[in-house]
N, C-alpha and C positions, 0 to 999 in steps of 0.2 A: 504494500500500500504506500503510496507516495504523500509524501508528509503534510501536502495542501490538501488529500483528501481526508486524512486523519486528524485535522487542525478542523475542518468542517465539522467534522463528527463530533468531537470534543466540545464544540463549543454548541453543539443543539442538539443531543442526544438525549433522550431519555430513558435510559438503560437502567436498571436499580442495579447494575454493577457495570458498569463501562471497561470498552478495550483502555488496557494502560500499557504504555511502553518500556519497556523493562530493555534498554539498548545495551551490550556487554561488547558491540566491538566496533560502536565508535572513532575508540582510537584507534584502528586498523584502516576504517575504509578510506578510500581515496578524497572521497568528498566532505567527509563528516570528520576526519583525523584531527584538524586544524582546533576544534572545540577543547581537544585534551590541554590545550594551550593558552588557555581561557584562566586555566585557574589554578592554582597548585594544593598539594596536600597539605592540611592544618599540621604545625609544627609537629602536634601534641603525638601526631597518629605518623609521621614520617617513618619513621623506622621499622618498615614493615620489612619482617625476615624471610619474606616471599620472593623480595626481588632477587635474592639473590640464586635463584631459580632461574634458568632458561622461561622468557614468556612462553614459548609456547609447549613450556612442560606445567608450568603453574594452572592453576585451575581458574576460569573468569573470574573477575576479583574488581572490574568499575562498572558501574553503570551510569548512562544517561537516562535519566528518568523523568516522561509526561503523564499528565490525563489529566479529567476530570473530577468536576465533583461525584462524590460516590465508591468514584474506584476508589482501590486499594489493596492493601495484602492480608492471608490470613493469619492468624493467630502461630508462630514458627520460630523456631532456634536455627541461628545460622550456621552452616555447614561448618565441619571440620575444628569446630571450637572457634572457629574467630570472632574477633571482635567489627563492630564496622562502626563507620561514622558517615552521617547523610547529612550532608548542606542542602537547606532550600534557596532560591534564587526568587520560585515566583508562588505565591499564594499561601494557605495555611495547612496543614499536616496537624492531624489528632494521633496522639499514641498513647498507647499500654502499653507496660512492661510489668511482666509479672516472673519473680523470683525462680532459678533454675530447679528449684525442690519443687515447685509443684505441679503433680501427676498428671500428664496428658489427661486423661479421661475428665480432669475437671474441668481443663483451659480449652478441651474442644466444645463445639457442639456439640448435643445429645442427638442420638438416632432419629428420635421425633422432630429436631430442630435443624437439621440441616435440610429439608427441602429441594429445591433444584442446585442450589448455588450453596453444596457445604462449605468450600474452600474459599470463600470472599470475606475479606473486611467486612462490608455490610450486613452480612448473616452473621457476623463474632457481637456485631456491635448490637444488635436485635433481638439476639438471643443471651450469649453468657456473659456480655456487662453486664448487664440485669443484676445477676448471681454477684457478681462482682464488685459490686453496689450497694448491694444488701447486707445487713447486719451481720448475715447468718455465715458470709467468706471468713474463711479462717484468719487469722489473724497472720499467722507468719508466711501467707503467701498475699498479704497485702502488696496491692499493684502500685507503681510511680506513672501517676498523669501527666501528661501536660500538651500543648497546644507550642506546635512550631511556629514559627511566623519567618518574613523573608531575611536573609542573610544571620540568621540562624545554622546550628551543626548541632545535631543529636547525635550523642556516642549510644553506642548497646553494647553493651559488656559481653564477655563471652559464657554462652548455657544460657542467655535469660528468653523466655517468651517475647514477643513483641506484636504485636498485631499495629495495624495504620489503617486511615483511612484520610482522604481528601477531603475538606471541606469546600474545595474551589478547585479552578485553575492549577496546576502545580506543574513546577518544573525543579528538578534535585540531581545533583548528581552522588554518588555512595559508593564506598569502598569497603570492602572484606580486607584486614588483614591479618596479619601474626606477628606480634610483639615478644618482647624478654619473661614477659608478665603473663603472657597465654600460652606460652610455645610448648608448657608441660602438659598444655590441656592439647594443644592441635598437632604435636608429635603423634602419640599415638594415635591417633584418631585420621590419620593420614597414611601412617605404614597400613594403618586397616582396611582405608578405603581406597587409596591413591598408593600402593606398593612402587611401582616404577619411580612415582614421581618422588618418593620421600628416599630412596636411595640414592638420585640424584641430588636431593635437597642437601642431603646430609655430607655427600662429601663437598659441595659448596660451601658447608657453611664451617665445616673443618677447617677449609681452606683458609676464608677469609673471614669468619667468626670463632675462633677454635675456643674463647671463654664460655662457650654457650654449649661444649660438649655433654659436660657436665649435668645439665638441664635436661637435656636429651638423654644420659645414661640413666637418670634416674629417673625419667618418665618411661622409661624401657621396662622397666625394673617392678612396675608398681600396676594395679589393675585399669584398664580402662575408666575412664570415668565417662558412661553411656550420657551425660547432657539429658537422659530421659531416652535418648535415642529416639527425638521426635522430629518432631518436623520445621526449612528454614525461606520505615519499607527502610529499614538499612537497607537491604540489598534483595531482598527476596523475591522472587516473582510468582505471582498466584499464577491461578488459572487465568486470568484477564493478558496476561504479560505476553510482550512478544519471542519471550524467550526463555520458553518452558520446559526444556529439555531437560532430561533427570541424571543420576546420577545415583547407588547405594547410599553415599551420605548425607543427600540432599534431603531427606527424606520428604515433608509434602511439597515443596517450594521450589525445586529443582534448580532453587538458585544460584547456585555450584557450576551450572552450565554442562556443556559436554554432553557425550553420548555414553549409554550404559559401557562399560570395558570389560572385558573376561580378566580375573587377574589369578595369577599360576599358582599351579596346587597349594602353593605356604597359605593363600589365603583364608583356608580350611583350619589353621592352627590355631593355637591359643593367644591369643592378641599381644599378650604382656612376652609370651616367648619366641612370635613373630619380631614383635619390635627390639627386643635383646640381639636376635640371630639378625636382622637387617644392619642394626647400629654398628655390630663388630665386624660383619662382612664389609663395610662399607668404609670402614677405618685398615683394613686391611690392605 
């Protein structure tokens, strides 16, 4: 769809959940690249340990991101343990964030409430704020509200829920990354999902991070920590998004990008002793 027809739609559609654009490769194509040059990454989030990854062994990690009022993303933990941070440019963004303790079965819809559109902003917001709202939500999986507005950046921590929704117009761009401070959480969670890519990671980062081995021997070491093993608008893309492709760790969001991959017999093993036997082969 070419973006003057999709600029049409946006602006008089009446959808109760609208097409939203969820763009991951922007900075690749020949016409759209120039955008990546618009703006740079907030100090705070700079030292993402991804770059030092061949691009195109990393996993999509920016997006450019439009729609409407209404759209939105649904209720999701972002892949691989990262953390993301999303600047708005145009309009307002509503978000939840609710603590990485609490149990999927509570933060999704119920079977009765999902309807045509379980996997939208719209449906989280109609149905389980309600719950959410109400007295009766447990106290220590108490949510953090609040309402973006333009030239704004929302961080999401790594493991937390998040759900968005549009109140208008939006225009954002958002980044997945891996810091000093998550990288014990998105090691393993990487050798599990992404093997190829975290053996290559690793001896980059021997190379040219070798303080940081350390962190990685002892997240080898120690059991997965599953996030819930749920599902990942920092960065995520529902069903509305134009780039919905999945992934194992993506789980509902698919917003990891990429095409499903076969990954060789080790991925069958015990996680904690996959990521032990990757880390020392790789230092070898």
């Amino acid at each position: 769809m070419k973006m003057k027809y999709y600029h049409d739609y946006m602006l008089n559609n009446k959808d109760d959940s609208p097409l939203y654009i969820f763009d991951s490769s922007f900075a690749e194509r020949r016409k759209t690249k120039k955008l990546s040059e618009d703006y740079s990454v907030p100090k705070f989030f700079e030292d993402d340990l991804f770059h030092y990854a061949d691009d195109k062994k990393r996993p999509p990690h920016r997006w450019f991101v439009m729609g409407p009022a209404r759209s939105g993303t649904a209720i999701h933990i972002d892949p691989l343990g990262t953390s993301a941070w999303n600047s708005l440019l145009q309009g307002h963004k509503r978000w939840v964030l609710i603590p990485p303790i609490a149990p999927r079965d509570l933060v999704k819809p119920m079977a009765h409430e999902k309807g045509k559109h379980p996997d939208e902003g719209i449906t989280w917001f109609q149905t389980v704020y309600k719950r959410v709202r109400s007295p009766s939500w447990p106290k220590e999986y108490a949510p953090i509200e609040c309402r973006q507005g333009p030239g704004e950046t929302m961080f999401v921590p790594s493991g937390w829920w998040h759900v968005v929704i549009n109140e208008e117009y939006t225009i954002a761009v958002t980044h997945n990354y891996c810091s000093v401070e998550n990288l014990h959480l998105v090691w393993p969670k990487t050798v599990k999902g992404r093997p190829k890519l975290s053996k290559h990671w690793v001896k980059r980062l021997t190379e040219q991070r070798p303080e940081l081995l350390e962190i990685i021997k002892s997240a080898s070491e120690i059991p997965l920590y599953d996030m819930n093993e749920s599902s990942s608008d920092s960065s995520s893309s529902s069903s509305s998004s134009d780039d919905s492709s999945d992934e194992s760790d993506c789980d509902d969001s698919g917003r990891c990008g990429g095409r499903k991959r076969k990954n060789d017999d080790r991925s069958n093993e015990c996680p904690e002793k996959m990521s032990t036997t990757y880390f020392q082969n790789s230092l070898v």
